[in-house]
C-alpha positions as CSV (number, residue, x, y, z in Angstrom):
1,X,-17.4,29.3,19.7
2,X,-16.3,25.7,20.5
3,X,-13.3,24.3,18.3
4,X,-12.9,21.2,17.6
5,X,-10.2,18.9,16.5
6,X,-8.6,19.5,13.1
7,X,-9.8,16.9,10.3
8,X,-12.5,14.3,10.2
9,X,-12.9,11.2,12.5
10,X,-16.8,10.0,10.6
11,X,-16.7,6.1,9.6
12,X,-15.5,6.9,6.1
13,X,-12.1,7.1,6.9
14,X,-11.5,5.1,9.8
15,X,-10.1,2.3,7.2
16,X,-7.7,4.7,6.0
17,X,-6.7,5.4,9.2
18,X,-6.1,2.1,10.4
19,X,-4.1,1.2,7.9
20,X,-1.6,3.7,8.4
21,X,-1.7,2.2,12.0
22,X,-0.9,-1.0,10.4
23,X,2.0,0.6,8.2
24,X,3.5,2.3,11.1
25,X,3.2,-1.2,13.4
26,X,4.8,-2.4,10.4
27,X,7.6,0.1,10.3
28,X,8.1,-0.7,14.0
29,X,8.5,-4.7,13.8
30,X,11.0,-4.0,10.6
31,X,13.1,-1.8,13.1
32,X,13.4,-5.0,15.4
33,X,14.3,-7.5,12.3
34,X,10.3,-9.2,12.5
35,X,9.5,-9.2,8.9
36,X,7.1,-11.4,8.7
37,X,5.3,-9.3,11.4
38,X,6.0,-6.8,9.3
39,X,4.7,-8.6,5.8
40,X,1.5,-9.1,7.5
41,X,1.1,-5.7,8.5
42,X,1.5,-4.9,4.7
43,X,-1.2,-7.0,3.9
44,X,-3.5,-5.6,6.7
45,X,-2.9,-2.2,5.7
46,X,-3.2,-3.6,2.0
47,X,-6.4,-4.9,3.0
48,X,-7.6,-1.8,4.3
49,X,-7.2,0.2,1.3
50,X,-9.0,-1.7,-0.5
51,X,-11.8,-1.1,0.6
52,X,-11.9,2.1,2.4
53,X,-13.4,3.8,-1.1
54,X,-16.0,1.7,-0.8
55,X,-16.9,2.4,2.4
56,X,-16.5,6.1,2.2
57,X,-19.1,6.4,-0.8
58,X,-22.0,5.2,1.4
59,X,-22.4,8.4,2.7
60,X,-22.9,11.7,1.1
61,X,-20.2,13.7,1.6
62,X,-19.4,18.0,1.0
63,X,-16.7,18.7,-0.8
64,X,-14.3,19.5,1.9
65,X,-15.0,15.8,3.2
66,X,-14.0,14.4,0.1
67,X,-11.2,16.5,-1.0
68,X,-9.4,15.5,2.5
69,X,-10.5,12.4,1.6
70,X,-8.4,12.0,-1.4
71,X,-5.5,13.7,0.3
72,X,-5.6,11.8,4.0
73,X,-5.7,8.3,1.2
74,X,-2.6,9.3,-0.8
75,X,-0.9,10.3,2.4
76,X,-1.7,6.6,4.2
77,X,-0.7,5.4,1.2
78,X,2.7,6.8,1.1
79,X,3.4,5.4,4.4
80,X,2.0,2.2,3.9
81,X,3.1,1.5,0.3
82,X,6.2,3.3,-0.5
83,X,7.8,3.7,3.3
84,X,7.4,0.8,4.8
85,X,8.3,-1.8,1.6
86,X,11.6,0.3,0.9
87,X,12.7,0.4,4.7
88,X,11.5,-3.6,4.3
89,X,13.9,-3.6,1.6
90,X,17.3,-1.5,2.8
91,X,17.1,-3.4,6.0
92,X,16.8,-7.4,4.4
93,X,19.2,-6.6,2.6
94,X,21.8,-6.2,5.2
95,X,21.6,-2.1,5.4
96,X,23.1,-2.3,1.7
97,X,23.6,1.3,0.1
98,X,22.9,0.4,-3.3
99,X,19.3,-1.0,-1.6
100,X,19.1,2.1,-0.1
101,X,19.1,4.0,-3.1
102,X,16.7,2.0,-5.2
103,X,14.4,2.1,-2.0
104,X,14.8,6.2,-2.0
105,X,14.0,6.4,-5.7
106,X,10.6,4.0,-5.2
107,X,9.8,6.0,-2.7
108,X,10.0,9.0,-4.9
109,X,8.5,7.2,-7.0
110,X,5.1,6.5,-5.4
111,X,5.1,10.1,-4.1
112,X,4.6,11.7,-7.7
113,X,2.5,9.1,-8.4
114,X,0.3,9.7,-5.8
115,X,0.4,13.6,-5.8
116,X,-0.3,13.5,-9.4
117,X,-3.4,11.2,-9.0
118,X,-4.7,13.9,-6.2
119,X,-4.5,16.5,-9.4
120,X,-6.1,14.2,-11.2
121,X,-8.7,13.0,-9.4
122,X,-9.9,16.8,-7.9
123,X,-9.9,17.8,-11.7
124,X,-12.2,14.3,-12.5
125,X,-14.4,14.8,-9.6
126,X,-15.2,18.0,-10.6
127,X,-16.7,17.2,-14.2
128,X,-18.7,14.3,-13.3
129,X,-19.4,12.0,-10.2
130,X,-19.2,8.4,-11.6
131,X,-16.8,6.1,-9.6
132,X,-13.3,6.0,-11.6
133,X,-13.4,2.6,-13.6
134,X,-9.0,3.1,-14.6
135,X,-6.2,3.8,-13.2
136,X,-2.8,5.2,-15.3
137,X,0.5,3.1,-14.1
138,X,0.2,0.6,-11.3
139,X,-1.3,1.4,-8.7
140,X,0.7,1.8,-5.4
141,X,-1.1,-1.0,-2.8
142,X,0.1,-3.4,-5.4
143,X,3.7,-3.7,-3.3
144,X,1.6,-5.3,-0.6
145,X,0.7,-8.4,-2.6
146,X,3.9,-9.0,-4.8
147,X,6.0,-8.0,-1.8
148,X,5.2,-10.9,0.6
149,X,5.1,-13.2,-1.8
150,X,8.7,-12.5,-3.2
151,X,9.3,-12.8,0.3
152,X,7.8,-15.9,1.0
153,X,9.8,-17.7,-2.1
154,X,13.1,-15.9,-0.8
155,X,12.7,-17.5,2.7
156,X,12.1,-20.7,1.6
157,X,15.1,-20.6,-1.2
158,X,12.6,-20.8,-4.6
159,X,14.2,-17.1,-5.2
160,X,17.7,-17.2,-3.6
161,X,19.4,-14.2,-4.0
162,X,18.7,-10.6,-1.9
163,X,19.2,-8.7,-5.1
164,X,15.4,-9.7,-5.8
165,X,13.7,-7.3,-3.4
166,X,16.0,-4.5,-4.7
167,X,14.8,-5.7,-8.4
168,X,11.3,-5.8,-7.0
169,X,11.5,-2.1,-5.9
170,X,12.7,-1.3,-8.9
171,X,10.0,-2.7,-11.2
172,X,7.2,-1.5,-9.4
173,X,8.9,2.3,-9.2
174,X,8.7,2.1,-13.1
175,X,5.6,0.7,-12.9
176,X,3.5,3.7,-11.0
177,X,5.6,6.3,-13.6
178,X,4.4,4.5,-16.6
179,X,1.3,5.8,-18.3
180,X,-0.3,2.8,-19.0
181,X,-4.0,2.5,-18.3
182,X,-5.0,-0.4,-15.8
183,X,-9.2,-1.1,-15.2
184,X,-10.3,-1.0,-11.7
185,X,-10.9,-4.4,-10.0
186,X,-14.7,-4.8,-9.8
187,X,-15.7,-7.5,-6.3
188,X,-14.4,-10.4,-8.1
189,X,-10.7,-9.0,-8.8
190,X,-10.9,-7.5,-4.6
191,X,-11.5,-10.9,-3.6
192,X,-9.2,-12.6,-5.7
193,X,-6.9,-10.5,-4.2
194,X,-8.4,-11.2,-0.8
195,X,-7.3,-14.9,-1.6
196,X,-4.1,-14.8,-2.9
197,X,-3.4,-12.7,0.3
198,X,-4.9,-15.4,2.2
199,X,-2.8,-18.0,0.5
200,X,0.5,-16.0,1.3
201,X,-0.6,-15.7,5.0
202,X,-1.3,-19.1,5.2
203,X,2.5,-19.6,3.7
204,X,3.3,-18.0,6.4
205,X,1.6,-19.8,9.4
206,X,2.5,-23.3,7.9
207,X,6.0,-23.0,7.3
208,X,6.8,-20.6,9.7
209,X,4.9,-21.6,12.7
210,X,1.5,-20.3,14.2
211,X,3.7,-18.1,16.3
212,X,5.2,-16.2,13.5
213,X,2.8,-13.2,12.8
């Protein structure tokens, strides 16, 4: 019998996928001091997420497909959202350890949070098969729109002091812990997104120069 590769390659989680890619590119360009390279490869992977649930319920799926589907998200996730904002973090601010330490703890942070949505949303899926309209505490890929624009008013001295991205890390650790209920976005709330994105982008190209990312 023929074996094939462990895991599954179909469209409805090439999105996840590529925005690990993104995370990892992103991981990279923060190793080599590039952070707005790396900033927009937040938003890309940012991008990606968002929309990679929607995509993956076009097709019907067994439940082995959408149980690694849960799993393979979270994972991306960790990489994208809690690795690659608090390495974004401990390097800006000058390899600091007390950076280091709130960026270990957000990390940690985002892991329970996302293991404890997997529990969560195996036990959901299993009682009915309705898309979830809630989320309880704040969801994860929100570091990859307040964490570009923090940095965008840092570069440009609206926010002038480092300790803000430790602050930031801090907030949004709290954040995913917290049990409060937050509604799904619906189109209008992904696109608004989609915009303010676009608007920190453009922040980027025009006072940075088209070069920059």
């Amino acid at each position: 019998m023929k074996r094939k590769l462990l895991g599954y390659y179909d469209y409805t989680v090439v999105l996840t996928y590529c925005g690990m890619l993104c995370a990892f590119c992103g991981i990279l360009r923060i190793i080599n001091e590039d952070y707005w390279d790396a900033v927009f490869c937040l938003l890309l992977s940012g991008i990606c997420d968002m929309f990679d649930g929607t995509i993956a319920a076009t097709k019907a799926r067994i439940d082995h497909e959408k149980k690694f589907g849960i799993q393979i998200d979270s994972l991306s996730d960790l990489v994208s959202f809690g690795i690659l904002p608090a390495l974004f973090v401990y390097m800006i601010s000058g390899k600091n350890i007390f950076a280091g330490l709130i960026g270990a703890l957000f990390v940690l942070c985002a892991l329970i949070r996302l293991a404890y949505f997997n529990v969560q949303e195996e036990e959901r899926q299993k009682k009915t098969g309705e898309k979830r309209k809630s989320y309880l505490g704040v969801p994860v890929t929100t570091i990859a729109v307040f964490l570009p624009g923090i940095y965008l008013l840092y570069d440009y001295r609206i926010c002038k002091n480092i300790v803000c991205f430790p602050i930031l890390l801090a907030l949004m650790g709290a954040g995913y812990l917290l049990p409060v209920e937050i509604k799904k976005p619906g189109l209008l709330g992904k696109v608004g997104i989609i915009i303010l994105g676009a608007f920190e982008v453009v922040g980027m190209l025009l006072f940075m120069g088209w070069d920059t990312v």
